[in-house]
N, CA, C and O of each residue as an XYZ file, in Angstrom:
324
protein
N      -8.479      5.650      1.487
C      -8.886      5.856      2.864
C      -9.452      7.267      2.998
O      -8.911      8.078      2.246
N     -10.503      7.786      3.853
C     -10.796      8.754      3.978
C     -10.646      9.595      5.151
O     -10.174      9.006      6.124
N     -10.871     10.576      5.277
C     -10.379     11.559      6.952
C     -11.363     10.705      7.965
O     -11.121     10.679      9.172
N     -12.212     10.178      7.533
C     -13.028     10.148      9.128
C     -12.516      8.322      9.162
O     -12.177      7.926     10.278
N     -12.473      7.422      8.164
C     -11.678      6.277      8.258
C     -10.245      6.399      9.500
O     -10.024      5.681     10.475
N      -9.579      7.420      9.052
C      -8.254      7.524      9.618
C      -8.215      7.602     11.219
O      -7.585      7.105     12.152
N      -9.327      8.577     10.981
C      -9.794      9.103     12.504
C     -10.242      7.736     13.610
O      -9.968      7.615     14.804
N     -10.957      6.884     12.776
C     -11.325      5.949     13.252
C     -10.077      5.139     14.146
O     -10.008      5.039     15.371
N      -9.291      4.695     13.297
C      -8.137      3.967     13.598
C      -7.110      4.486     14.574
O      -6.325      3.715     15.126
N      -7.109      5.706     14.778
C      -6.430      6.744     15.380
C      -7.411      6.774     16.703
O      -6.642      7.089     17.611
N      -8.407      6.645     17.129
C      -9.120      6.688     18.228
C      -9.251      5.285     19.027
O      -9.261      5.073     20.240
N      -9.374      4.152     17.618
C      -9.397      2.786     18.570
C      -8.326      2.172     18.803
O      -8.233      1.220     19.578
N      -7.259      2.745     18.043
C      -5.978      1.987     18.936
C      -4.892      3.394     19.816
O      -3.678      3.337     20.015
N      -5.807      4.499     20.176
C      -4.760      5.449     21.199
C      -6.177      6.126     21.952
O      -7.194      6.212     21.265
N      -6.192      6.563     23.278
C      -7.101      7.046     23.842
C      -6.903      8.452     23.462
O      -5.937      9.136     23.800
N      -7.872      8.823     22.748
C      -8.305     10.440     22.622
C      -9.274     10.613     23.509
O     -10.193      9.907     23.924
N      -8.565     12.609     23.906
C      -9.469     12.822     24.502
C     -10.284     13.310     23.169
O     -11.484     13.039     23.176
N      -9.704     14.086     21.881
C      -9.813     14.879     21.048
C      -9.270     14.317     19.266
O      -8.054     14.431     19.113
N      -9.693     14.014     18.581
C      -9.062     13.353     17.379
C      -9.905     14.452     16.061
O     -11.112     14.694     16.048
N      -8.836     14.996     15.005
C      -9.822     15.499     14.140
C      -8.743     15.351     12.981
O      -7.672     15.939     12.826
N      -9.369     14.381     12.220
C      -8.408     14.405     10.558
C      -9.473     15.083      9.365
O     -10.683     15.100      9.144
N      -8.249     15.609      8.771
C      -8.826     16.195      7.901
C      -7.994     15.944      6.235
O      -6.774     16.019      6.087
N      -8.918     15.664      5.196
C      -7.856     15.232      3.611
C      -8.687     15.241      2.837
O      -9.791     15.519      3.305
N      -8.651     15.071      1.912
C      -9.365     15.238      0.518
C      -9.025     14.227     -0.341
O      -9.971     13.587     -0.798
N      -7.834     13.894     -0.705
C      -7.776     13.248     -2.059
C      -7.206     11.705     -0.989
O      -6.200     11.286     -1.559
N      -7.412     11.090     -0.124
C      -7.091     10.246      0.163
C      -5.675      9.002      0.642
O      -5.525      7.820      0.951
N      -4.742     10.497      0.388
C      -3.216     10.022      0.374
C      -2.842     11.066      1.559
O      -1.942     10.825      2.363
N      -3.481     12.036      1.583
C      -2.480     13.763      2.290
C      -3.460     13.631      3.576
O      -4.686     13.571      3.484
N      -2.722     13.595      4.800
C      -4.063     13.981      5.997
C      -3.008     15.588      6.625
O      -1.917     16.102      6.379
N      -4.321     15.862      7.617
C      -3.404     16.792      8.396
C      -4.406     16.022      9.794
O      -5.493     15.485      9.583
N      -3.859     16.106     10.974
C      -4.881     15.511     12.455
C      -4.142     16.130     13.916
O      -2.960     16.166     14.258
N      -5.047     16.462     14.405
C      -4.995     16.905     15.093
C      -5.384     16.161     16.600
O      -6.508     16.421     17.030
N      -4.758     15.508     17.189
C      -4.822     14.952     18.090
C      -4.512     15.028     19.552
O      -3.409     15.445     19.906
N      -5.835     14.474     20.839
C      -5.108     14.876     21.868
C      -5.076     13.608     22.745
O      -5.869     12.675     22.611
N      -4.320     13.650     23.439
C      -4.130     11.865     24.626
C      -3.424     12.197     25.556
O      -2.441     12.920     25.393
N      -3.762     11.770     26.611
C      -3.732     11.613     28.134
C      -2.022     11.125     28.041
O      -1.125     11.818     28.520
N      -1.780      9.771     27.312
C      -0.406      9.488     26.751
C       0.321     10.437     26.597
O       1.292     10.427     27.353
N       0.237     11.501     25.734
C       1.575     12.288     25.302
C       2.052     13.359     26.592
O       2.790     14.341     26.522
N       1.342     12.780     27.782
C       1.959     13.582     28.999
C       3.026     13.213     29.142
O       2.991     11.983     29.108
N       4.415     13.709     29.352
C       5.512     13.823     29.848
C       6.476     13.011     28.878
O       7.341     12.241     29.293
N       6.234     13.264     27.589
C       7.061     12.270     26.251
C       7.213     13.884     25.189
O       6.513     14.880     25.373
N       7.989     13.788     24.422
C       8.559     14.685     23.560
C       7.587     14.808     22.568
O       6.690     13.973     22.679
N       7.435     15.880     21.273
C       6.531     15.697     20.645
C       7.027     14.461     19.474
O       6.237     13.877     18.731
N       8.091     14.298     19.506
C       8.769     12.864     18.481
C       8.042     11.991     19.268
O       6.981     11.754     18.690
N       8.121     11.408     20.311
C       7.473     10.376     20.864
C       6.008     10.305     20.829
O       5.589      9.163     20.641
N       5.111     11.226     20.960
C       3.454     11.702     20.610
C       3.345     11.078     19.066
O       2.609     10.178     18.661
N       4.286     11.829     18.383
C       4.102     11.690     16.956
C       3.763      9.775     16.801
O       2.841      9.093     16.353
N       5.187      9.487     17.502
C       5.564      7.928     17.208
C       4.111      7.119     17.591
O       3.481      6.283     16.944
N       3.858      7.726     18.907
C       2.484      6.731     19.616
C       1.172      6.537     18.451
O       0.612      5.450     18.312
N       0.769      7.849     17.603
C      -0.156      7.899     16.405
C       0.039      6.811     15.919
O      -0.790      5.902     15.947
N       1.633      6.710     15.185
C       2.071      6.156     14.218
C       1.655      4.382     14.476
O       1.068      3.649     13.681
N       2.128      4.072     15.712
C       2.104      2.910     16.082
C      -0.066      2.294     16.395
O      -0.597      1.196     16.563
N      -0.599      3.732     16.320
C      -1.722      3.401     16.667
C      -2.499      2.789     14.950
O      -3.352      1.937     14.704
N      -1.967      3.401     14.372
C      -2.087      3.195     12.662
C      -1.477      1.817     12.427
O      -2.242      0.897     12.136
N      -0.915      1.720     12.471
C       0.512      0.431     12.520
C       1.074      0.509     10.863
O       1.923      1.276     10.410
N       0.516     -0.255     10.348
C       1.173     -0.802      8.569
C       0.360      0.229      7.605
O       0.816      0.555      6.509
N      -1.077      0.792      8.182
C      -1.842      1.869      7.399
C      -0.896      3.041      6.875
O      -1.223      3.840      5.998
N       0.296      3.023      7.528
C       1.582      4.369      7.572
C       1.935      3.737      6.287
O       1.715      4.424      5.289
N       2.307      2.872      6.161
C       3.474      2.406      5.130
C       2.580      2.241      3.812
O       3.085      2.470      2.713
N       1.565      1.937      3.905
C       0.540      1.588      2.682
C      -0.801      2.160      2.206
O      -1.246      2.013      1.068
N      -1.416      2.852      3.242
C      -2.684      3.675      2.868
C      -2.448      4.719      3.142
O      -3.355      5.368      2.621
N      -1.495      5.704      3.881
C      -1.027      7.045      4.489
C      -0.057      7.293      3.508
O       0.916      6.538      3.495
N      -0.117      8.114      2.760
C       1.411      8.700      1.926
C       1.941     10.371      3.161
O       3.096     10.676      3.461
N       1.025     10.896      3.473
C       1.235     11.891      4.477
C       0.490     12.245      5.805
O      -0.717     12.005      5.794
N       0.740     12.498      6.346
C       0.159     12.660      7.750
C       0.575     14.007      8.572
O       1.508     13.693      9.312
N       0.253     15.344      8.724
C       0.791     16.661      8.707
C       0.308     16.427     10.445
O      -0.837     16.833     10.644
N       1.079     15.786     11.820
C       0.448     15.556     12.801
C       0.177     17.124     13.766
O       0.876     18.051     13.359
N      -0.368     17.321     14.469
C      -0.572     18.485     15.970
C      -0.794     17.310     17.324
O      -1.886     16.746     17.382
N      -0.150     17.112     17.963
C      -0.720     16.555     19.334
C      -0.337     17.612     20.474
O       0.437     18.570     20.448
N      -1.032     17.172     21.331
C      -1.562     17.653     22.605
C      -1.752     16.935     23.760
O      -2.765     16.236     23.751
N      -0.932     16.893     24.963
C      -1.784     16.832     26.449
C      -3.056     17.311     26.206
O      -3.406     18.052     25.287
N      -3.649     16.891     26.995
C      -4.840     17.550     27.337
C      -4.962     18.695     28.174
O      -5.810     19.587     28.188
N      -3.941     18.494     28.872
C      -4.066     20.257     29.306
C      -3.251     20.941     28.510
O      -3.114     22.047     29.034
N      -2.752     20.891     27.712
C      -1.681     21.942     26.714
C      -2.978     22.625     25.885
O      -3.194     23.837     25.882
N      -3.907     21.503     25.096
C      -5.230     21.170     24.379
C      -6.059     22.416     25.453
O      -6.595     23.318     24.808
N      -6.191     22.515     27.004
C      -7.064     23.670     27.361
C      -6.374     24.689     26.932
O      -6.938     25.432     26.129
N      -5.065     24.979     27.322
C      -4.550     26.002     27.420
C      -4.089     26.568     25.598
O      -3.347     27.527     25.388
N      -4.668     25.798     24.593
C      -4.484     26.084     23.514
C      -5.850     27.391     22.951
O      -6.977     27.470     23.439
N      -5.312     28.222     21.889
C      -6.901     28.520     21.037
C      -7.111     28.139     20.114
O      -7.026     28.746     19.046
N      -7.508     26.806     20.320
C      -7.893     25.889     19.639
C      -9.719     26.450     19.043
O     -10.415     27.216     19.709
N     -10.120     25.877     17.787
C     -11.186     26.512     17.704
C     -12.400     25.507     17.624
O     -13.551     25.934     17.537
């Protein structure tokens, strides 16, 4: 699987405002993600919503996933670059 594959899957099953994966060898991601969703949920629960947006890709094409999520206003108030 590749970073912009991942990204894919990560955008059509969770509303981003903001989605950016990044990996190289096809097992390791790091992503950076933002959704309207992770308003008023813990960052365990943000994490979980990704996870579930991936579904079985976690268990079988993902060996790592290094997540960042964001509100979208946390995402303004970040320096983000």
């Amino acid at each position: 699987m590749t970073a912009e594959e991942l990204r894919s899957h990560i955008v059509n099953g969770l509303p981003c405002h903001h989605a950016q994966v990044q990996g190289d060898d096809g097992q390791h991601f790091e992503a950076v993600v933002v959704s309207p969703l992770f308003t008023g949920i813990s960052k365990v629960q943000q994490h979980q919503r990704v996870y579930q947006a991936l579904g079985d890709r976690m268990r079988s094409e993902v060996h790592a996933l290094s997540l960042r999520t964001f509100t979208p206003e946390a995402w303004a108030r970040s320096n983000h670059p």
